[in-house]
N, C-alpha and C positions, 0 to 999 in steps of 0.2 A: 504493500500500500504506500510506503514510504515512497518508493520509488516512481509513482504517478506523477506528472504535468497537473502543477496546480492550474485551477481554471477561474483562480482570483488573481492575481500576479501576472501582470507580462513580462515573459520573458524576453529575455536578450533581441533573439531573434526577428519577435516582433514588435520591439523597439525603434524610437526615431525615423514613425511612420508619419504622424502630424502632426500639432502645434499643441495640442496634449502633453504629449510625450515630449515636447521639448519645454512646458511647462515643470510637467511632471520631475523632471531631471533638475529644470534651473533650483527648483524649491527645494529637490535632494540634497543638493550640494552644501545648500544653506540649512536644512536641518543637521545634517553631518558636523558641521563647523558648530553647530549648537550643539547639540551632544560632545562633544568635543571639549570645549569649555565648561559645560554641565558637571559632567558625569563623576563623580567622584567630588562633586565641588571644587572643581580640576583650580578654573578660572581662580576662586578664592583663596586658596590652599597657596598655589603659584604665588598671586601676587601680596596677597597680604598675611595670609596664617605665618609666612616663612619671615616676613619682616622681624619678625620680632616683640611687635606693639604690641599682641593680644597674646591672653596669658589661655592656657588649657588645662580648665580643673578638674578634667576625669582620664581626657580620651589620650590615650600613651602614644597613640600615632601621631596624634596634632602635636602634643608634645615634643616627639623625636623632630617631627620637622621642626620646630621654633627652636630645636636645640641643633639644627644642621645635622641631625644624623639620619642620611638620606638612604642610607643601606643598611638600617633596622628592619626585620622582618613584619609587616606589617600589610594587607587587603589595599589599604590607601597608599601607602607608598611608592607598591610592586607599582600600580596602576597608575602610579603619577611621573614614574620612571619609563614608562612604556608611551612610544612615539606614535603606535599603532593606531591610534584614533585619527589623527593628524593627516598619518598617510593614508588613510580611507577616505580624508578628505581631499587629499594631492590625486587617488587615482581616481575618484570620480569627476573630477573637474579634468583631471585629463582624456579621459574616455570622452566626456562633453564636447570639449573642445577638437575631437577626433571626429565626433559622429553628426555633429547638427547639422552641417550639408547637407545630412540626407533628407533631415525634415524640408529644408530648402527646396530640395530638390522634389520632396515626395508632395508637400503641400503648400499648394497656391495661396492659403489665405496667410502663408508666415512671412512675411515682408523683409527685405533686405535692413531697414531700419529697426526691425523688433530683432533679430538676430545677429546684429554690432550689439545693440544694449546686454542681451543677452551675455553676449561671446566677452562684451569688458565687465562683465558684474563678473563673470566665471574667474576669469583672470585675475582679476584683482583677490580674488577669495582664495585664490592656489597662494596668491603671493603673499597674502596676510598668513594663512596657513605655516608658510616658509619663515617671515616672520616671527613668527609665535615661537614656533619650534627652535629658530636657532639661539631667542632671548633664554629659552630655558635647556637647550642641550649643548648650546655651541657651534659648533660643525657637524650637522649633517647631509644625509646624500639627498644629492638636487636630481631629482628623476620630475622629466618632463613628460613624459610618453605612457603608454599601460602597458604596451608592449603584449596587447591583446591577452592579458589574464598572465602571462608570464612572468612572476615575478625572481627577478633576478638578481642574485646578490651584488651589493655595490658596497664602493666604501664611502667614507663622510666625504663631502668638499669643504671648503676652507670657507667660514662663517664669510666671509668678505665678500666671497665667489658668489654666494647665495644673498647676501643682501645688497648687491650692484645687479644681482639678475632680477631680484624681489622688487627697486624701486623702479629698473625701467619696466615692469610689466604693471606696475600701478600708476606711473609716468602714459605709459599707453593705455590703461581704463580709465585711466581722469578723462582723456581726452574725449573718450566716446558717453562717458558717461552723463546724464541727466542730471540737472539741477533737483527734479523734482520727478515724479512718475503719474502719468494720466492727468496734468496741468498747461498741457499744451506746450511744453517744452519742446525748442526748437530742434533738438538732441534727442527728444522722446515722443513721435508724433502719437495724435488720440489716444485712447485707451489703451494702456498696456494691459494686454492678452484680456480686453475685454470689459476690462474690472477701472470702477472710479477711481479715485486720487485715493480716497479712506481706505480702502485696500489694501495701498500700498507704505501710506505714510509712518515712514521712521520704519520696514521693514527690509527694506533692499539698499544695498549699496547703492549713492549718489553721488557725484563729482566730488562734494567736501567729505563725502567719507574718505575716499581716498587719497585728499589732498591731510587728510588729519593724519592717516597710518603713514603717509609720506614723511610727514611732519616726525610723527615718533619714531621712524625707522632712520630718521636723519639726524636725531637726538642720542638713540642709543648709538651709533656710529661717531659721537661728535662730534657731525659735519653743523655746526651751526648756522653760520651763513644761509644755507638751502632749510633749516627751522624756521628763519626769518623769512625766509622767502614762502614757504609752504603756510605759514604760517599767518604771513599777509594776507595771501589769497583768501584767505577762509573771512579775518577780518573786513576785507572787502566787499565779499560776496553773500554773506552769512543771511543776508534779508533774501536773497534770492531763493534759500530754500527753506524759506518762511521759520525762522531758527530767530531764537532770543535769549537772552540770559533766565535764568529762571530763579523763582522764588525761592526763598527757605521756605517759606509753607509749602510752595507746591513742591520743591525739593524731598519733603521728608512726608507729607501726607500720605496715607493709607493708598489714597486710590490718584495719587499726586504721578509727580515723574516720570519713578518704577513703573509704575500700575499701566499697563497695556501697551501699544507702541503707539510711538509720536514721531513728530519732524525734529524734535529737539533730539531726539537721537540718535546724535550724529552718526553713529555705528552701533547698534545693539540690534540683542535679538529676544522678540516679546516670548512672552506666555501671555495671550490673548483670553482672560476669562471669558468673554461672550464667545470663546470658540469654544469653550471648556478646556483649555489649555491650561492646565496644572498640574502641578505634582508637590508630592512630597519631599524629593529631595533635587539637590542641583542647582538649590538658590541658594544665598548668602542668610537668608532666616532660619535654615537648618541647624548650621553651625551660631548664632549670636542669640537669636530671642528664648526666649523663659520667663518663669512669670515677674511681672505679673501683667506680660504681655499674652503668653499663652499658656498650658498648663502644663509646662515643661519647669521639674523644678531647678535647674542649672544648665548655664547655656554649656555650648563645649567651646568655643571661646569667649573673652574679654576683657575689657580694659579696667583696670583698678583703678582706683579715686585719682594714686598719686598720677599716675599716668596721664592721664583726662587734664585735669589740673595743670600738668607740665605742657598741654598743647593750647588748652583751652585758657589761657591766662588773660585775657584782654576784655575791658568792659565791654557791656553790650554787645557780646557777639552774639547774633541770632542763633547760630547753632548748639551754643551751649555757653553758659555762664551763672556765678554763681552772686547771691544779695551779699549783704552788708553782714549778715547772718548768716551765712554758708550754706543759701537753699537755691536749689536751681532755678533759675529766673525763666527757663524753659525745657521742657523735654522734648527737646525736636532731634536730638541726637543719641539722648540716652535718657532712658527711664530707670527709675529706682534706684537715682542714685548713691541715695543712703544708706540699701542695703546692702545684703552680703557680695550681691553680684549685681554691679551696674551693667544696663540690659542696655547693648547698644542696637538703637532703636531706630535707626535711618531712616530703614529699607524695610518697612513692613507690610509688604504686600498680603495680608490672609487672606484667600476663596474668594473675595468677589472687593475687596478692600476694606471700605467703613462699613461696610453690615455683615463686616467677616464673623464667626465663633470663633474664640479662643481655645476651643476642645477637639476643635477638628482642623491640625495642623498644616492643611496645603496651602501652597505655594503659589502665587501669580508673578511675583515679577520681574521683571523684564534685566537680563543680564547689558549692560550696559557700560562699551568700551570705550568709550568721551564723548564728551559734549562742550558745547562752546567755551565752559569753565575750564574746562580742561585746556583747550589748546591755548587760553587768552594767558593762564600761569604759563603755559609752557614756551609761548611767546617771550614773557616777560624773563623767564629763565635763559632762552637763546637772546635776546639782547642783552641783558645783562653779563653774559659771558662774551660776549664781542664789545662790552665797552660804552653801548647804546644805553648810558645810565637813564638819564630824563625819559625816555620811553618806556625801559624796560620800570620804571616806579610808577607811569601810567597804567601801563598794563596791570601792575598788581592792584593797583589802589580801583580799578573798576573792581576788583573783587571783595577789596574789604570794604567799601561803602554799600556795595551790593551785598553785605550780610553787618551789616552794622556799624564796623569798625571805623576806629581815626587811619587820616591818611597814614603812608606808613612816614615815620620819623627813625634815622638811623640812631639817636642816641637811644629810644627807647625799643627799635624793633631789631638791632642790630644790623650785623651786616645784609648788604643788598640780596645776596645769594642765599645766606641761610632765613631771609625772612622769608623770599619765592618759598623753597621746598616746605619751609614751616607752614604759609598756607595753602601747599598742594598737600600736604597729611590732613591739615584741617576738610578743607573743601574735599579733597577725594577720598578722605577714610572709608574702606569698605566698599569701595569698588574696584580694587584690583591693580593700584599703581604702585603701592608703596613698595613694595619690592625694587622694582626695578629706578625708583624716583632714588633711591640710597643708595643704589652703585651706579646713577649717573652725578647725585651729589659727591659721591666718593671720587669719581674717577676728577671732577671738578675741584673738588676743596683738598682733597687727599691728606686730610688730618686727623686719618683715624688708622693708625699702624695695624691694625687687626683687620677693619677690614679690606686694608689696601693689602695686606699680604694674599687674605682669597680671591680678592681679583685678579692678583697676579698670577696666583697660582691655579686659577680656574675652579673654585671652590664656588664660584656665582653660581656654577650650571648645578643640573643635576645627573645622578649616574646614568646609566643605561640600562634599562632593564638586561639581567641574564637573559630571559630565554629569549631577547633580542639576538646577543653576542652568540648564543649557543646555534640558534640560526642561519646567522652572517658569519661566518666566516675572516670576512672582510672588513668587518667594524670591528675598533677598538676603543676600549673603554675610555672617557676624561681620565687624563691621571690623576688629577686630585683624587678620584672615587679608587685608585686598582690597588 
């Protein structure tokens, strides 16, 4: 019975027959890249469990990562060591990019314009894929092809090799890409595959998505120069794709932000509750909420008073600050703070938002990899390291008026550089930068002998899954890990 032709599933064969099927594939590639980031609380775990900031009061795996020991035997580890997700996303976008001619070819209603947009959404998603992969493993192998189900062992290519191949293939999706989708963009003519603007908004790759992953692939490389420049474009153009800076209410609200997709997303990917698109795990509310947000009695991460306190030090920041009397003047970033475990409260998307249950713990929201806050600090961090002082203090001080604060003052906010990253912890706590924001401050400030030694020594990355190495032949482990 096993062995029957299911009669739900198309197969292969009759694949990349109409405009279906080449829907059907573009929307694969982008679930794949989501599960991808998902699964294991990959996304989280990567960029912020490993920083350091948030403490883990039960679970020995979150643990071993915050304590860098990335070859502890551990369900989460093995899985966070393993590149495997990644490249399920590199060979379906290659196969795409192989086969959509034939929709072209098979069916009349797929237009030479709906299949550029297509073909630079794909592209650009291999290349963030590549991306991803090389911030967290290093050097790996750049395979462009599927080589029609054959998979063949290779060895790693040289991080460099992959991130000059990664920017000019997002270099060439900017170009074809859309401002907007089904808004009569001149880039994206009528309806894409059918469906209004709501459909689409804040879930597919647009021109400033990839001028932002531009921007953070030219950051981690320390091409500054081309930060300011990727970085411009976005502040030029940002009304084009109906994009704004956004509230601290709406920022931290139940059914605010997070909560379903939008335009302000500059690159994320929802869990659509009106689709029933939720789960239980895979969001950032898994690992931090507890009660007496939901009826979880300890999160399995967060942040302790002193901690909080050492970031959050400044009057009137809407995201978190404390009275005269040492009571939080808001919970827009953390709840309960007084108790045993302050509940950091960003991001809490429950079932449907504000008419969530606290007893029945799924998950709606939306995994989200920058928005306009993000690129405007990261701006101000690339001028700031080119010397561009007056602007790079512009650029910060949009963000601290935009959540309360005094302009910034060097006697009381310190230096220009350490005040940027101080408020990219604040503003992007708990969405997945601060990992990588501390080894591009390090590689910047380098005055911290510990951690400039694991940069040096490749300690940033993570190992390699064994029954990778046991497969490959031809990969060899980061030495920091052998």
């Amino acid at each position: 019975m096993l062995d029957v032709d299911s009669t739900r599933v198309v197969n292969e064969e009759n694949m990349w027959r109409n405009m279906e099927d080449s829907r059907a594939a573009l929307i694969g590639v982008y679930g794949l890249v989501r599960a991808a980031l998902a699964d294991y609380n990959a996304y989280w775990i990567y960029g912020d469990v490993r920083a350091g900031d948030f403490v883990a009061p039960t679970r020995q795996d979150l643990k071993a990562i915050i304590a860098n020991q990335l070859t502890a035997s551990y369900p989460a580890i093995e899985a966070m060591s393993n590149w495997r997700r990644w490249y399920a996303v590199v060979n379906a976008a290659n196969v795409f990019l192989e086969r959509i001619h034939e929709v072209k070819e098979n069916d009349e209603r797929y237009s030479d314009n709906n299949m550029t947009v297509d073909i630079a959404q794909i592209r650009f998603l291999r290349a963030f894929a590549y991306f991803y992969m090389v911030r967290v493993w290093g050097d790996v192998p750049l395979i462009i092809s599927s080589h029609d189900g054959d998979f063949q062992n290779k060895a790693r290519d040289n991080q460099d090799k992959v991130l000059t191949w990664a920017e000019q293939e997002m270099l060439a999706a900017a170009a074809d890409l859309p401002y907007l989708y089904s808004l009569s963009d001149e880039q994206q003519l009528g309806d894409y595959y059918n469906e209004s603007a709501g459909r689409w908004s804040g879930a597919l790759a647009r021109k400033l998505t990839a001028y932002a992953l531009l921007a953070h692939l030219a950051a981690w490389q320390g091409n500054y120069p081309d930060v300011a420049t990727y970085t411009k474009f976005i502040m030029d153009n940002y009304s084009k794709g109906r994009m704004g800076y956004t509230s601290t209410g709406d920022l931290t609200n139940a059914n605010g932000f997070f909560f379903g997709k939008r335009d302000n997303h500059l690159f994320g990917f929802n869990f659509d509750w009106g689709h029933v698109d939720a789960s239980f795990t895979g969001h950032l509310e898994e690992l931090t909420l507890a009660a007496p947000v939901v009826n979880k009695s300890v999160p399995d991460i967060y942040l302790t008073k002193d901690s909080i306190l050492s970031v959050f030090n400044e009057i009137g920041d809407e995201r978190f600050s404390l009275d005269t009397l040492g009571n939080p003047l808001t919970e827009n970033y953390f709840t309960n703070f007084n108790g045993k475990y302050p509940i950091f409260s960003k991001v809490k998307c429950i079932m449907g938002g504000s008419t969530a249950d606290p007893s029945f713990r799924i998950f709606s929201s939306a995994i989200v990899l920058t928005r306009l806050e993000d690129i405007t600090l990261l701006r101000a961090e690339a001028l700031a390291v080119l010397g561009e002082r007056n602007e790079a203090v512009e650029q910060l001080n949009v963000i601290r008026e935009l959540r309360g604060l005094d302009l910034y003052n060097e006697t009381v906010n310190g230096s220009l550089i350490d005040a940027i990253f101080k408020e990219r912890k604040r503003e992007l706590i708990g969405e997945g930068h601060r990992w990588y924001d501390l080894i591009r401050y390090n590689r910047i400030r380098n005055n911290d002998p510990a951690f400039t030694k694991l940069i040096n020594e490749g300690g940033i990355y993570w190992p390699i899954n064994r029954s990778l190495l046991s497969q490959n032949d031809q990969l060899e482990q980061n030495a920091y890990w052998k």
